[in-house]
MARMARRO-935271 format. One record per residue (C-alpha): residue in one letter; x, y, z. Coordinates in steps of 0.25 Angstrom, whole numbers, plus 5000, padded with zeros to 4 digits. Example, Ala and Ser with C-alpha at 12.3 -4.5 7.8 and 13.67 -1.06 7.14 Angstrom:
MARMARRO-935271
a504949825031;s505549965029;
This chain:
MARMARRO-935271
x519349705039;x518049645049;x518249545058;x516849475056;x517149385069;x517149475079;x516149495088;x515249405094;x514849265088;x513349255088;x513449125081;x512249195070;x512149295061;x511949425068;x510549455074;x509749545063;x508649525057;x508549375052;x508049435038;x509149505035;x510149475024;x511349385028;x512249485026;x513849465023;x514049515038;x513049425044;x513649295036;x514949335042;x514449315054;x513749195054;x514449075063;x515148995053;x515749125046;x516249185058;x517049075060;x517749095049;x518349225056;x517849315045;x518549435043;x517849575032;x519149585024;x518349705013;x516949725011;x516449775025;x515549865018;x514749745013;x514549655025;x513049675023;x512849625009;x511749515010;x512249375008;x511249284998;x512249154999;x513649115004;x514549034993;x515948974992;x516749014982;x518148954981;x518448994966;x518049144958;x516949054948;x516049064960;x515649194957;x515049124946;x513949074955;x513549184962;x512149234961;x512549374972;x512449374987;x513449264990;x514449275002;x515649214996;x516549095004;x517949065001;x519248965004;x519948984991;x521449024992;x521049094978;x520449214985;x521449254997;x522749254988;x522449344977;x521949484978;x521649514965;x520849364961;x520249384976;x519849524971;x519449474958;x518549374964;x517849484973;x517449564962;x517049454955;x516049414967;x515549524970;x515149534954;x514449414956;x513649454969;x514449404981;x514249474995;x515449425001;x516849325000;x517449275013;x518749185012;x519349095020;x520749145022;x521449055029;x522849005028;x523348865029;x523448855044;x522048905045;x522249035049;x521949175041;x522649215030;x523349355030;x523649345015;x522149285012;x521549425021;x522549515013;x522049455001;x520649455004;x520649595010;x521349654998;x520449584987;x519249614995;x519249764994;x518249824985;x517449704983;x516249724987;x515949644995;x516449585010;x517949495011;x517949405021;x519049295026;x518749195033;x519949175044;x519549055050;x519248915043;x517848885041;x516848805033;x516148855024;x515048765021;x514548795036;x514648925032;x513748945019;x512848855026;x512548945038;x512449055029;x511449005019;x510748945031;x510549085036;x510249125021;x509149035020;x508549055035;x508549195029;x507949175017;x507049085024;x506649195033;x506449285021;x505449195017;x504549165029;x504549315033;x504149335018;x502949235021;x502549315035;x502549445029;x501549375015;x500749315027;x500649445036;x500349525025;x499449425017;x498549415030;x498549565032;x497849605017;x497049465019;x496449525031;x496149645025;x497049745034;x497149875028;x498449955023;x498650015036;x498749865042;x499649815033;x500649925036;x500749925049;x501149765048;x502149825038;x502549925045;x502549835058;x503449725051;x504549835047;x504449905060;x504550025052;x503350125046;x502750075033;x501750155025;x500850135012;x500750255003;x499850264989;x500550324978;x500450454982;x501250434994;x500250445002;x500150355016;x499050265015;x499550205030;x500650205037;x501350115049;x501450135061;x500650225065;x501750315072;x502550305062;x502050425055;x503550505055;x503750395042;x502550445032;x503350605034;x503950655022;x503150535013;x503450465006;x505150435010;x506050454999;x506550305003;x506050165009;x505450045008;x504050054999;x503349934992;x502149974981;x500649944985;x499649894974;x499549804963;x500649814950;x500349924942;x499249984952;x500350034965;x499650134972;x500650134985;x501650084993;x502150045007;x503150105013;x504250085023;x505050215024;x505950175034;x506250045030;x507550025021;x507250005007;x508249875006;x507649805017;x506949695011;x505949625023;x505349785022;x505049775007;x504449645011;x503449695021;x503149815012;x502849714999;x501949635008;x501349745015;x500949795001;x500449684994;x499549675005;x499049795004;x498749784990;x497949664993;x497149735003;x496949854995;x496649754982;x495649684992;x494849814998;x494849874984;x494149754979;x493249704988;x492849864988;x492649874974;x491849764975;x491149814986;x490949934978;x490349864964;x489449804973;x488949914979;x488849974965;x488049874961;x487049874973;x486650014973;x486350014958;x485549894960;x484849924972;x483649994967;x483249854958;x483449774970;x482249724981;x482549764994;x482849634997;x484049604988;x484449744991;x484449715005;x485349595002;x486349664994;x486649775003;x486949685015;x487849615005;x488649765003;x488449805019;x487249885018;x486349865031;x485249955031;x484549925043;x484150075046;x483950115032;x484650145020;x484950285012;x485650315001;x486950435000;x487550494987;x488850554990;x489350614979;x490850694978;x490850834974;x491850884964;x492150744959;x492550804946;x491850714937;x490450744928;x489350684934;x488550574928;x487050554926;x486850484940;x486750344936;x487050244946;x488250174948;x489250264942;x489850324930;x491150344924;x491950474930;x491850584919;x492150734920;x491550844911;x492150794899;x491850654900;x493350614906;x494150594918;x495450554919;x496050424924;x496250484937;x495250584939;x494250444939;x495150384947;x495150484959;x493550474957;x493450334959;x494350334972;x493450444977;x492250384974;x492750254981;x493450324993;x491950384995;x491250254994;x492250195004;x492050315012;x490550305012;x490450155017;x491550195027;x490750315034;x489550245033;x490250105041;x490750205051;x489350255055;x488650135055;x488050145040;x488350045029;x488450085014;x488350055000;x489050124989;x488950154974;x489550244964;x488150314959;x488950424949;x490350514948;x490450574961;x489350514970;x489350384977;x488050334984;x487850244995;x486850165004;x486950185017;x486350095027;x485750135040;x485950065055;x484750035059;x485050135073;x485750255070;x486250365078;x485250485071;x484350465059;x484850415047;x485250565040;x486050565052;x486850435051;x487050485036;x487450625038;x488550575047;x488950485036;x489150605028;x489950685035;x490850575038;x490850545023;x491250685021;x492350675032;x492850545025;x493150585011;x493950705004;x492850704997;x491550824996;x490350744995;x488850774997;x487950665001;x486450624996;x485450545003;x484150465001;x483350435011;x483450325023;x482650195018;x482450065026;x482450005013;x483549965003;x483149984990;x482350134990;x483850174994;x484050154978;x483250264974;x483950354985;x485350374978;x484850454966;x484350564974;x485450544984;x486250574973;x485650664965;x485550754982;x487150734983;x487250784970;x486350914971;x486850924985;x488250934981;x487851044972;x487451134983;x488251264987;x488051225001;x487951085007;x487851075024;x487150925023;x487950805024;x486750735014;x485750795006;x484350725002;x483750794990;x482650855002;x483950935007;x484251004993;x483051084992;x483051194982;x484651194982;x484851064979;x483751094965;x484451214962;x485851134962;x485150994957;x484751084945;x486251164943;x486551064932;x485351064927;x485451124911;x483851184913;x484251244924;x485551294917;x484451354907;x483751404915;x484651484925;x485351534910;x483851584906;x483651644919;x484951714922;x485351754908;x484851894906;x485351924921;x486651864917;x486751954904;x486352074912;x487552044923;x488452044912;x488052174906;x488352254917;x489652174920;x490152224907;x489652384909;
């Protein structure tokens, strides 16, 4: 038995947090409950069952009525008299959802009913759920009305704490704040770490920063995780490993923090392929362009070329994939037999676009600006332009690109040039051969250069510029044949 009156009287529910579940405990404890001088007859075990309503029942059809969560109120003599129809009645409750039954047991002269609590008590064991009598008269109308008025204050509560947290969140992927920002608002909201992960388990950001002891031993065998991405198309999730996996304003901050990453990533991803397609377009169209309207159109895709303008090949060795015949704008990934699989051309695409990225990225960081474009498997080209002062010549300005190129990717590359030109449109007929010299280059035994022009190959970059070359396969077979035959001879002696 608990004595729920004891102790001081605040004259509220007890100071926690104001979002939390009214709770059997707490609705004891509110003023017009207490003084009804409640006492915990069975059931102490679930005091901290949420409460969803609070209902009077005088008669056993009101279980009828009950949708689950109600706190249970009673006068009836019915119930304090008999242990086996009190007991009946429990079970019957407890079947039908109720959290709770508390019983005015009071005699005729107003005061406590020692058969009432031995009823009561005995009925009450093993029910499931928290007997309480009420040993003082009091009204229960004042009751369920200060418990529903905490009810809905709460729900209330609930719902403009839902609306901040829409707002916050909203306004963060409006802004464009990136994953790491949204986070650390998560992460700040909770007061505990939060991290996002891909689908791999690996951390894509974490928050806060000194919060690293979290992301050992990833991912936890157990917390609070919401999925990123789209229906059909997750690709992560953020997580919240030391939160608890009931706790509901957690998964609440987690689902907006990830729906507005996915907003943001939806939005970069767009506006970047866009980007991309337009670039596409405007280094295929360039050389059918005047130097006017080419002019226009690169200003319009951040290409300012007030010292000049050059054009790179960057082409990716050991792509795995059969090259094409070098037309412009792209081709579909094949291997020697024609076919890839789904997620061999897959990884390409995110390589090639993680070096696209990369590229205009190094070149922002050293004062250049840049178009790109997908010119065939394996190599991207760009337009890099000039500022009109730099700190060296312009091979200068883009050897450092490279090398920061090379640093910035997991990826082994060899770059081609063209030459500098203060003009736009001569730029055009620069990437073929900036190709066609990443491409030689690449096929050299020994590369020191961050960039080669076709004048650096020399008669290295003919002889590998001619390896695939079927006159020179000819030629070398009609050369080295008879030597080759001799060899083997006096192998076999």
């Amino acid at each position: 038995m608990q004595d729920i009156s004891a102790g001081q009287h605040t004259g509220s529910v007890p100071e926690t947090d104001g979002l939390r579940d009214l709770t059997v405990r707490n609705f004891l404890q509110l003023p017009q409950a207490k003084l009804g001088n409640p006492v915990v007859l069975a059931g102490e075990q679930h005091l901290d069952t949420p409460v969803r309503w609070v209902h009077i029942a005088e008669t056993d059809a009101v279980t009828d009525l009950l949708e689950g969560g109600e706190m249970l109120l009673s006068s009836s003599p019915a119930f304090q008299h008999s242990v086996e129809h009190t007991r009946a009645f429990l079970d019957q409750a407890r079947r039908a959802g109720a959290v709770g039954f508390a019983v005015e047991a009071i005699d005729e002269v107003g005061l406590a009913s020692p058969r009432s609590l031995e009823v009561l008590t005995e009925a009450g064991r093993g029910a499931g759920m928290p007997v309480v009598a009420l040993r003082s008269r009091v009204r229960f109308v004042r009751i369920t009305q200060e418990a529903h008025r905490v009810l809905i204050g709460q729900q209330l509560s609930i719902v403009e704490r839902t609306r901040e947290l829409h707002e916050a969140f909203t306004e963060l992927s409006l802004s464009g704040a990136d994953e790491s920002v949204i986070v650390r608002e998560a992460a700040r909201r909770l007061g505990t770490p939060v991290v996002l992960e891909d689908a791999a388990h690996r951390i894509l950001a974490h928050a806060p920063a000194d919060a690293l002891a979290a992301t050992e031993n990833w991912p936890p065998s157990a917390a609070q995780a919401v999925p990123v991405g789209v229906k059909g198309r997750r690709w992560g999730r953020v997580v919240a490993p030391s939160a608890r996996e009931d706790d509901p304003y957690a998964a609440e901050v987690l689902q907006r923090a990830s729906q507005a990453i996915t907003l943001v990533r939806a939005h970069s991803q767009t506006t970047y392929d866009l980007r991309m397609r337009a670039s596409d377009h405007f280094v295929s169209e360039l050389p059918h362009m005047s130097e006017e309207q080419a002019l226009r159109r690169g200003r319009a895709a951040d290409l300012h070329g007030p010292g000049g303008f050059m054009a790179i090949a960057v082409e990716m060795c050991g792509g795995g994939f059969a090259e094409d015949d070098g037309d412009a704008g792209g081709v579909e990934a094949g291997d020697a037999s024609g076919s890839v699989t789904k997620d061999e051309a897959a990884d390409y695409q995110l390589r090639e676009r993680g070096l696209r990225l990369e590229l205009v990225a190094a070149a922002e960081r050293l004062g250049l600006t840049a178009v790109t474009s997908a010119w065939r498997t394996g190599t991207v080209v760009a337009i890099l332009g000039l500022p009109s002062s730099v700190g060296g010549s312009a091979d200068d300005l883009t050897a450092e690109l490279c090398r920061d190129l090379t640093e910035s990717i997991p990826e082994t590359i060899t770059v081609g040039a063209g030459q500098l030109s203060q003009t736009l449109v001569p730029v055009a007929d620069d990437i073929p051969t900036a190709v066609e010299a990443a491409h030689v280059a690449a096929g050299m035994s020994i590369r020191r250069q961050p960039f080669y022009r076709f004048s650096d190959l020399r008669l290295n970059g003919l002889i590998a510029s001619l390896s695939d070359d079927p006159r020179m396969s000819a030629f070398a077979h009609a050369e080295l044949g008879p030597l080759l035959k001799t060899s083997l001879s006096l192998i076999h002696i």
